[in-house]
PALUM-601450 format. One record per residue: residue in one letter; x, y, z of N, C-alpha, C in turn. Coordinates in steps of 0.1 Angstrom, whole numbers, padded with zeros to 4 digits, always signed. Atoms other than C-alpha are relative to their C-alpha. Last residue first. Layout:
N
aXYZXYZXYZ...
REM end
This chain:
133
x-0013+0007+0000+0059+0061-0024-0005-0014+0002x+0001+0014-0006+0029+0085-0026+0014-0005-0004x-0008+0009+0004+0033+0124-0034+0004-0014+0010x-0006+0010-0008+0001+0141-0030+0013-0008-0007x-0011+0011+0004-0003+0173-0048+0000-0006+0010x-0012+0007-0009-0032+0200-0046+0008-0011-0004x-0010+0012+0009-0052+0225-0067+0011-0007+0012x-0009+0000-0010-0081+0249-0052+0009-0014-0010x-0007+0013+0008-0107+0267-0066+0014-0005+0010x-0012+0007-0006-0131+0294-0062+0008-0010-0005x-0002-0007-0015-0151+0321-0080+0006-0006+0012x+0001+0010-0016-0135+0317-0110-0005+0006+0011x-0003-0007-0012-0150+0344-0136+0001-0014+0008x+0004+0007-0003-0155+0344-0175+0004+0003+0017x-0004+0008-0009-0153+0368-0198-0005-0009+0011x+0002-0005-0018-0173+0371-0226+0007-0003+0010x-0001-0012+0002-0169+0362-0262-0001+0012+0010x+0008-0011-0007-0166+0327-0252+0005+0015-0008x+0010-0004+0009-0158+0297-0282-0004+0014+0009x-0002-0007+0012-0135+0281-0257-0015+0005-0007x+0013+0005+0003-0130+0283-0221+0004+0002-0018x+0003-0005+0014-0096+0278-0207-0011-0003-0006x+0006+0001+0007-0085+0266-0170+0000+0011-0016x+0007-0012+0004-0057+0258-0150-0011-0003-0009x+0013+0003+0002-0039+0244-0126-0007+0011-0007x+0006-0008+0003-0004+0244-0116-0014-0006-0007x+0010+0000+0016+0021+0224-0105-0010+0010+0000x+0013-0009-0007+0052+0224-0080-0007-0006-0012x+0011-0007+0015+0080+0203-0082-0013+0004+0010x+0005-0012-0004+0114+0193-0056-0012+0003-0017x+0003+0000-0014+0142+0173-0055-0015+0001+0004x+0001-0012-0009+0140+0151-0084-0002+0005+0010x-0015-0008-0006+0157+0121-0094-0004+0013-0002x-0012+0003-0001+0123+0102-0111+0013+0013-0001x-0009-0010+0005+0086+0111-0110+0018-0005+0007x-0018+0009-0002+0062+0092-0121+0007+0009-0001x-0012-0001+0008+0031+0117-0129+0010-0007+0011x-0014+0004-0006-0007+0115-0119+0012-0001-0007x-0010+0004+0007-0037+0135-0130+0011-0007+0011x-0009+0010+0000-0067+0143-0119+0004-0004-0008x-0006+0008+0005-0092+0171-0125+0008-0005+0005x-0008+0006-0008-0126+0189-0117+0012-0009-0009x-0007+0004+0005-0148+0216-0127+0010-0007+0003x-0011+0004-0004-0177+0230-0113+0010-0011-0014x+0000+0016+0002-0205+0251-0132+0017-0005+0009x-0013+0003-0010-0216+0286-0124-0001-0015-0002x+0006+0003-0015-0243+0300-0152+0014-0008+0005x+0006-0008-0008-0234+0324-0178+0002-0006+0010x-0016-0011-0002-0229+0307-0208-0008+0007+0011x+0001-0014+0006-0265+0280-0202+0012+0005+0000x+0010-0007-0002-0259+0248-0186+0006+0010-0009x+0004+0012-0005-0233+0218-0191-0016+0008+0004x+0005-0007-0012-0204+0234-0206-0017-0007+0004x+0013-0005-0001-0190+0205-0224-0005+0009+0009x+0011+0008-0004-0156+0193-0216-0011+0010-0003x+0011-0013-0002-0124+0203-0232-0016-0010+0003x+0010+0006+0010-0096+0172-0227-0010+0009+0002x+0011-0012-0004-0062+0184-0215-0010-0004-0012x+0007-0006+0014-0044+0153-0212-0006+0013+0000x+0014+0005+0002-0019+0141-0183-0006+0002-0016x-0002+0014-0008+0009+0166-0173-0015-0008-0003x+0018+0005-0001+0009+0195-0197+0005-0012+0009x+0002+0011+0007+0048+0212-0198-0015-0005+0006x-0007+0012-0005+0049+0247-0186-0004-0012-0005x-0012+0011+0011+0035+0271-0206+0009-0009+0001x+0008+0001+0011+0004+0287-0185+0007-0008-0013x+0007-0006+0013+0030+0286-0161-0008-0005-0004x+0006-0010-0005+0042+0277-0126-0009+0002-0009x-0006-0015-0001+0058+0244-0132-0008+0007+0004x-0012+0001-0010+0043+0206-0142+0008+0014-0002x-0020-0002+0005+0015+0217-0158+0006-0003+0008x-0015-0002-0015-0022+0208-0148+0012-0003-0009x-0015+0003-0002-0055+0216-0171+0007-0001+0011x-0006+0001-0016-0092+0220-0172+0016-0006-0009x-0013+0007+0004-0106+0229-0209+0009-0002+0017x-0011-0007-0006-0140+0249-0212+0008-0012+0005x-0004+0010-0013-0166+0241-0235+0012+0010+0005x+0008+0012+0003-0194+0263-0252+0010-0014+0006x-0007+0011-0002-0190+0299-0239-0008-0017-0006x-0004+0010+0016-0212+0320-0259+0010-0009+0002x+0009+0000+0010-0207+0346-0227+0003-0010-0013x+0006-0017+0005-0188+0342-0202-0008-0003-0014x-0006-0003+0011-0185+0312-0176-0006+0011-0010x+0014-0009+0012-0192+0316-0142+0006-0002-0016x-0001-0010+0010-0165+0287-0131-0016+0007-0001x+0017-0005+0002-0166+0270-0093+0007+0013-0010x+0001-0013+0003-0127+0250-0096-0018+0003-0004x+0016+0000+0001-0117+0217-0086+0000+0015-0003x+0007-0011+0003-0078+0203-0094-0016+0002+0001x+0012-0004+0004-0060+0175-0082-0004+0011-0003x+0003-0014-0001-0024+0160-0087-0018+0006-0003x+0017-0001+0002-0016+0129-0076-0002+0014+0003x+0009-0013-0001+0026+0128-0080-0014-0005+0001x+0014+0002+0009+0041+0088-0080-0003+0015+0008x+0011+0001-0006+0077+0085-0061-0009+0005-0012x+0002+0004+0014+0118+0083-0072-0016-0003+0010x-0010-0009+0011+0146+0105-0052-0014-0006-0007x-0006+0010+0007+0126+0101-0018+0003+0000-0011x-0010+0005-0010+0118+0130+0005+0008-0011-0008x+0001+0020-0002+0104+0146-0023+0011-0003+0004x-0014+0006+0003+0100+0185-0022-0002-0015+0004x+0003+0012-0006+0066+0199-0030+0015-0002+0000x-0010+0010+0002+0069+0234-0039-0004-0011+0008x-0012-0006-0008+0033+0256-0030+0011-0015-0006x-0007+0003-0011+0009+0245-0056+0013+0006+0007x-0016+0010+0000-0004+0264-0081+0003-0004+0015x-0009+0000-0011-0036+0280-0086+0007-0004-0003x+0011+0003-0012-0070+0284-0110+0013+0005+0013x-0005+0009-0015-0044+0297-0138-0010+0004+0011x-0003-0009-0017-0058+0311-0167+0000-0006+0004x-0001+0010-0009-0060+0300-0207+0008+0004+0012x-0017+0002-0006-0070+0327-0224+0001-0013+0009x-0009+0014+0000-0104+0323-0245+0014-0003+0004x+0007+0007+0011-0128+0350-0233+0010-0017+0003x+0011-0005+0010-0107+0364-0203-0003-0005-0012x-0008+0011+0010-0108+0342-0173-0005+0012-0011x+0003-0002+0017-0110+0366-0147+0005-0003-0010x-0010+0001+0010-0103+0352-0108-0002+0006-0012x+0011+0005+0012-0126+0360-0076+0014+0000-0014x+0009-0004+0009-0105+0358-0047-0006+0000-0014x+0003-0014-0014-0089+0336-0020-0012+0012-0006x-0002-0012+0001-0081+0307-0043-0008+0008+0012x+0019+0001+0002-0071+0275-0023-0001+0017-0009x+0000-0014+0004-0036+0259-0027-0014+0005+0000x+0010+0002+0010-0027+0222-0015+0002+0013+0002x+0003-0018-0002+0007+0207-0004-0012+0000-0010x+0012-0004+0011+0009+0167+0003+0003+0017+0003x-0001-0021+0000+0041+0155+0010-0011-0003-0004x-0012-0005-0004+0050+0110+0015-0003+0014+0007x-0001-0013+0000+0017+0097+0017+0010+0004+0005x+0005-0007-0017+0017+0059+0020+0005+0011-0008x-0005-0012-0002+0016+0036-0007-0007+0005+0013x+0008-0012+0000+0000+0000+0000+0009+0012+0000
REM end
C-alpha cells in the first residue's frame, strides 16, 4: 500500500477573470519537495466557473511548473459546458506523474473556455499534490 509521502494544497482567495479564450491559472501549488529520489505525484484540481458569454466548453488543465506554458501533465480534454454561458459550473481534474531524481516540483492548474466572447470568472478553486511512495 503507498503511504503519503508531502501533500501541499492551494485554495483561491478571490474572484479570478478568465478572459474569453486565455487560458488562466486556477492556482499552483506551493513546492513539494520529495523526501525520496523516485515517487508517484496525484495531482487534483476543482474550480466553481461563471463562464462568459457564448462559452461552449471549457478545458481543465495541470502543468508541471508555474506557467500557462509549462509542460501538460496528463491530457487536456475540453468538456461540455453543461448549462446556459453564464451560469456557475464545477470543474474537476486528476492526473498523476512518475517522478524520477528530483528534488522538488510544484504544479499548476488551470483553465480555458472556448468559443466565449465574454469573460469568464472563478469564483473558487483549489489544486493539490500528493506524493505516494
Amino acid at each position: 500500500m503507498a503511504k503519503v509521502l508531502e501533500k501541499e494544497i492551494t485554495f483561491s482567495t478571490t474572484d479570478i477573470t478568465v478572459t474569453t479564450t486565455t487560458e488562466t491559472i486556477v492556482g499552483t501549488t506551493p513546492q513539494a519537495r520529495l523526501p525520496v529520489r523516485n515517487c508517484r505525484a496525484i495531482v487534483r484540481g476543482f474550480a466553481h466557473l461563471t463562464t462568459g458569454a457564448a462559452t461552449t466548453t471549457v478545458t481543465p488543465r495541470i502543468r508541471r511548473g508555474t506557467l500557462v506554458t509549462s509542460p501538460l501533465v496528463g491530457e487536456a480534454n475540453a468538456e461540455q459546458v453543461k448549462a446556459a454561458a453564464g451560469s456557475t459550473e464545477q470543474f474537476f481534474i486528476e492526473v498523476t506523474q512518475d517522478l524520477d531524481n528530483v528534488d522538488q516540483v510544484e504544479y499548476v492548474f488551470t483553465l480555458q473556455q472556448a468559443g466565449a466572447t465574454g469573460n469568464g470568472t472563478i469564483l473558487q478553486g483549489s489544486v493539490s499534490v500528493e506524493l505516494v511512495g
